[in-house]
N, C-alpha and C positions, 0 to 999 in steps of 0.2 A: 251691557255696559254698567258701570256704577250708578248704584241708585243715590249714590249722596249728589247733593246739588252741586254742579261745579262751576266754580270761579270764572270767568272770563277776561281776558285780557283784547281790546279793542287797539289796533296795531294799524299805523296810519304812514303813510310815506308822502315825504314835502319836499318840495322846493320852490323859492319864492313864492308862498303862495296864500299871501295875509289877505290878498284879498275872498279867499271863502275859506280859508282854516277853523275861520270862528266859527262859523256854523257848523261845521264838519265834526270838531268838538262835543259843540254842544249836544248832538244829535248822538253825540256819543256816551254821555254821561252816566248812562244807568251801568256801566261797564264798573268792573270792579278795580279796572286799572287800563289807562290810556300808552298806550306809547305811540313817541315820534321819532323815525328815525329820518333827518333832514339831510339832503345834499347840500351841505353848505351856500345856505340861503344869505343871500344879503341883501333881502329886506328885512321887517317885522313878525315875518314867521314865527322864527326860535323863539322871541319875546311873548307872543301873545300866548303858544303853545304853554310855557312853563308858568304864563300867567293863570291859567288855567286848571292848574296842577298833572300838566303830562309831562312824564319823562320821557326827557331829549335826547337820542344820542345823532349823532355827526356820522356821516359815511358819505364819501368820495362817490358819486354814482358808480354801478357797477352794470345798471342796465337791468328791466324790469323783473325777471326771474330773478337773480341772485339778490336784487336791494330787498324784493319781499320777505327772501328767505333769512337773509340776515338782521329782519326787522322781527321779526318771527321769533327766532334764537333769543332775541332782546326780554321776548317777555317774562312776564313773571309764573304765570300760569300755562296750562295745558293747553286749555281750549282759547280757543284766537280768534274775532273777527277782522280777517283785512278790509280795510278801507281807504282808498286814496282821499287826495285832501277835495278832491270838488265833488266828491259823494255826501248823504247822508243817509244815515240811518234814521227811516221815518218812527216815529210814538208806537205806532200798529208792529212794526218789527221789532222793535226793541223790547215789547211784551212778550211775543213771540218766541223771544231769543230766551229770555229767562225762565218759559214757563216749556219751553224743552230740554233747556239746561238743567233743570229741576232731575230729568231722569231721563238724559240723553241714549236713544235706537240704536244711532247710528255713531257711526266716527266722524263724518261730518255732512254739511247739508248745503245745498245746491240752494241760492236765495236770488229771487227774480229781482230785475232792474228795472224802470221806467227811467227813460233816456230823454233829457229834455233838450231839443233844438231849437233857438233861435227864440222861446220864450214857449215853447209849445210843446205838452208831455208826448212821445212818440207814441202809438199802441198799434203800428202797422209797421210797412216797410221790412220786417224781420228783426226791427229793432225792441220786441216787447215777446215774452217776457223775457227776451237775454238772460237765459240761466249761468251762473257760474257758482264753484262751488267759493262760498267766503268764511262759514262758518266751520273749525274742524278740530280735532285735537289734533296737537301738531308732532304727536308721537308715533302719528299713523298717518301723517299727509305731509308732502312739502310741495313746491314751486316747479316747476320743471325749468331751468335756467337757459331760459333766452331771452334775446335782446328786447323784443315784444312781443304781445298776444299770451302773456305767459298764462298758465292754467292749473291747478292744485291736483296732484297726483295722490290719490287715495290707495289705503289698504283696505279693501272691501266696499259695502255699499252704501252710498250716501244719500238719505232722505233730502229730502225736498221743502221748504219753509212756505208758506201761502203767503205771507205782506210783504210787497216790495222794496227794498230802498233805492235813492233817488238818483240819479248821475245828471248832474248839470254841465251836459257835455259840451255845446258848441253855441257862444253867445251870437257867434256872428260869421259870415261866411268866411272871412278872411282867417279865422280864428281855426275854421275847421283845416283850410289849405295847410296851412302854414304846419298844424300838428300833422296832418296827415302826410305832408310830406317829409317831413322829419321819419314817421313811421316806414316810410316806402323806402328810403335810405337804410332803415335796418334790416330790411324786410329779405334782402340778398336771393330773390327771386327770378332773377332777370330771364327772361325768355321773350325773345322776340313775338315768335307767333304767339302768345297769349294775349302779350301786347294788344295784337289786332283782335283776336276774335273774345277774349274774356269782357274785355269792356261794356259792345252791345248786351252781351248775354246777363252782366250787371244790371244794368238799369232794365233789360225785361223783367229779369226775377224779382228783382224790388216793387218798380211799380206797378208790374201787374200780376205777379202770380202772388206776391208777399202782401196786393193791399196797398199800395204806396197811394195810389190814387183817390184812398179814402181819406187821407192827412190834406187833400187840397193840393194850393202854392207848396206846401213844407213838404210835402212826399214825392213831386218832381222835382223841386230844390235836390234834397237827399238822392232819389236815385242819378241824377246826373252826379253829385259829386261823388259817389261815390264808384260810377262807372271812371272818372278820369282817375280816382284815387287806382282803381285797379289797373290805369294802364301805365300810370307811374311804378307802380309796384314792381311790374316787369318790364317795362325800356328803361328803367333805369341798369346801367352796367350790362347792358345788351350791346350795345352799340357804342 
């Protein structure tokens, strides 16, 4: 790869979503350039973003593959962190980022997540370290364009990052339902029999063979809802 240091452009996807943009931002700062690409927020999004100094642009959702890739396109530079808005990028990553940008391996690198539920960082359940790839140059990687779950598709092999960044994913149970089943609507999975038998097999893997039982209340919280999540997944459009 090149040894000159390269620029990074930090690429963030929003909708109404002033209540954690700011921090989202700021966690983003050491980036040599911020972009927002907004679904036509009608809260204080757009306002706090450009307060900020990130460049705004507007896109009609297209659904989580294609809004990354077309947030991606927006940047200025090669190399891209994606970042949704209730992420952060922890102080430990952000040195990280720059001190293998210095003389990047790889085309791009796979950066572990601590998932926080309910007020409590996850480190069981299979939720820790949730690898995905975020960091990459985007002349060798793009989105695979679906509705959900989408994932970065590389040309060759992608290193691995050690400090996490953060996902403040679910305040409250109702919080989790309501996203998740929006997701199970996209999910276009429907099969009856999985229906029945995926669900138990959920919540065993979670809480006992993944550790859930080590998180207390919050790790049987988590593996039940995420066995109903699974059986919405598929009776939905089954029946």
């Amino acid at each position: 790869m090149n040894s000159k240091k390269q620029k990074v452009s930090v690429v963030i996807i929003s909708k109404n979503s002033e209540q954690v943009i700011t921090d989202c931002l700021d966690s983003a700062r050491f980036a040599d350039e911020i972009v927002v690409l907004d679904s036509c927020s009608d809260d204080r999004t757009v306002q706090i973003c450009k307060e900020r100094g990130a460049q705004v642009f507007q896109q009609e959702w297209l659904g989580f593959g294609k809004q990354k890739n077309k947030s991606v396109a927006l940047a200025a530079n090669d190399w891209v962190f994606v970042l949704d808005s209730d992420e952060r990028i922890t102080p430990a990553l952000a040195d990280e980022i720059k001190m293998v940008l210095q003389k990047p391996d790889f085309p791009g690198y796979y950066v572990p997540r601590i998932n926080r539920w309910f007020g409590r960082e996850i480190r069981h359940c299979g939720l820790y370290p949730d690898y995905s790839i975020r960091l990459f140059n985007r002349t060798t990687g793009v989105f695979n364009e679906v509705a959900v779950h989408e994932s970065v598709k590389l040309q060759g092999k992608a290193g691995t990052l050690r400090h996490p960044m953060l996902h403040l994913a679910y305040d409250t149970v109702h919080e989790f339902i309501a996203k998740q089943n929006n997701y199970s609507s996209l999910s276009n999975s429907s099969n009856v029999i999985k229906a029945l038998l995926n669900p138990p097999w959920a919540f065993f893997r979670i809480y006992f063979l993944q550790c859930g039982f080590l998180e207390g209340w919050h790790g049987y919280i988590i593996a039940r809802l995420y066995a109903q999540y699974t059986f919405w997944k598929y009776i939905k459009g089954g029946i």
